[in-house]
Legacy VTK file of the C-alpha trace (Angstrom):
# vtk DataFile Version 3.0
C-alpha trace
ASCII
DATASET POLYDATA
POINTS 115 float
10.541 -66.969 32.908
8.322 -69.878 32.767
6.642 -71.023 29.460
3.933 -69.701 28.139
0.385 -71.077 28.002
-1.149 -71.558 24.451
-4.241 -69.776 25.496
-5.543 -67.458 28.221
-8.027 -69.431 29.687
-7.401 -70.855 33.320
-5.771 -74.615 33.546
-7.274 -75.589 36.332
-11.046 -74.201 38.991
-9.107 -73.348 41.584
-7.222 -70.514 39.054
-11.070 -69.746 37.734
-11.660 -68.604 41.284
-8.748 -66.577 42.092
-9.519 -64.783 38.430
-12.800 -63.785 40.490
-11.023 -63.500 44.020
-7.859 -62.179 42.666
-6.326 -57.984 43.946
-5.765 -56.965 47.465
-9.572 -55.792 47.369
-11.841 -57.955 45.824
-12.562 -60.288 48.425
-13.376 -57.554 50.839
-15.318 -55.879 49.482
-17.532 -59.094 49.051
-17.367 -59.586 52.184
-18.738 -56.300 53.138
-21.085 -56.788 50.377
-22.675 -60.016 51.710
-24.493 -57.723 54.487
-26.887 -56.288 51.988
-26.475 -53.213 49.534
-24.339 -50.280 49.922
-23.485 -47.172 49.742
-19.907 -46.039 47.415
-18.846 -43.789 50.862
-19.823 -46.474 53.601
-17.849 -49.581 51.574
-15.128 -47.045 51.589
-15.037 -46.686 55.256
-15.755 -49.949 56.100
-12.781 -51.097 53.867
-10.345 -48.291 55.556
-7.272 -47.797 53.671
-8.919 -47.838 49.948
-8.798 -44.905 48.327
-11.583 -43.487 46.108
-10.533 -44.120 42.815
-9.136 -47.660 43.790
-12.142 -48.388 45.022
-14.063 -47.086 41.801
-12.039 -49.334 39.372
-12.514 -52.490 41.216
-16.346 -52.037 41.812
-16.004 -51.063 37.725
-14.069 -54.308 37.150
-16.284 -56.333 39.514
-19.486 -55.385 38.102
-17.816 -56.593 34.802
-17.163 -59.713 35.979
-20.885 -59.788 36.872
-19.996 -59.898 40.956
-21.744 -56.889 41.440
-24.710 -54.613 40.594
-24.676 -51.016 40.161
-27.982 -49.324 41.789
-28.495 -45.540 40.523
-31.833 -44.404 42.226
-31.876 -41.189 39.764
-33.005 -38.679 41.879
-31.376 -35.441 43.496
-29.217 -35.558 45.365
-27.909 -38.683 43.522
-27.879 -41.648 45.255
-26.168 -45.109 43.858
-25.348 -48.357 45.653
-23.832 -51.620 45.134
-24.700 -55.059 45.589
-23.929 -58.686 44.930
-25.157 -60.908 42.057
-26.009 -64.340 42.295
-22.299 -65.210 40.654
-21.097 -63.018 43.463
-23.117 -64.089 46.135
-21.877 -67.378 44.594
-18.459 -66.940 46.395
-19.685 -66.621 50.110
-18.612 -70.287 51.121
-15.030 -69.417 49.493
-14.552 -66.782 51.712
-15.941 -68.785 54.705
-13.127 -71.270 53.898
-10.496 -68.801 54.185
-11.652 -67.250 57.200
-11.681 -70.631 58.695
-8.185 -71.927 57.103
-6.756 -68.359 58.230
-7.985 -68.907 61.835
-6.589 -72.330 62.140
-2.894 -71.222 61.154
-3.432 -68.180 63.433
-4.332 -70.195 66.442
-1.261 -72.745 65.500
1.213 -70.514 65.722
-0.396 -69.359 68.840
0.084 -65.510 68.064
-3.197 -63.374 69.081
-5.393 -62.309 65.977
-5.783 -59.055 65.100
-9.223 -59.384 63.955
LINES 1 116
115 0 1 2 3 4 5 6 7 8 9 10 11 12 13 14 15 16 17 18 19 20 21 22 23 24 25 26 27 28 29 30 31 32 33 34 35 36 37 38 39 40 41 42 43 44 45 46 47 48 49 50 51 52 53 54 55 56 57 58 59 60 61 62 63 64 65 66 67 68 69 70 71 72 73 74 75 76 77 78 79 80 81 82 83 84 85 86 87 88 89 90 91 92 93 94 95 96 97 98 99 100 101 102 103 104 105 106 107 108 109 110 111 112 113 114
């Protein structure tokens, strides 16, 4: 193993961002998230292969973070939904940049996308 870091805190932005970016969910469900508010049940479709309480932790974690609001409308039956903060919100040209680097190295290797 590597040395150890005197302290915890990132050495350099681009680490900063993939604190914010970082798990195999985080930067879809921004992505789903820049549409508007939703719903626990339709993120969880739209994201496919999450399961419930994988999803719950990271939307936990996120709104944490301060990526995400937590909406409970109080009323019967109960109703809650998510959406992104400012910070979160923050991170839409990050994710535009990936898409974009991701389709490049897609159409160089000249394989068809699966998106």
């Amino acid at each position: 193993m590597g040395e150890q870091r005197a302290s915890n805190r990132p050495s350099c932005p681009a680490e900063t961002t993939l604190e914010f970016l970082g798990g195999k969910w985080r930067p879809m469900i921004i992505y789903w998230l820049l549409e508007g508010p939703m719903r626990f049940n339709e993120l969880q479709r739209r994201l496919g292969a999450i399961t419930h309480r994988t999803l719950a932790k990271t939307l936990r974690e996120m709104e944490a973070d301060g990526l995400v609001i937590r909406h409970d409308y109080v009323e019967i039956p109960p109703r809650v939904d998510y959406s992104l903060t400012p910070l979160g919100r923050s991170l839409e040209p990050i994710l535009q940049a990936m898409e974009h680097w991701a389709q490049e190295r897609q159409e160089a290797s000249g394989k068809p996308s699966d998106w």
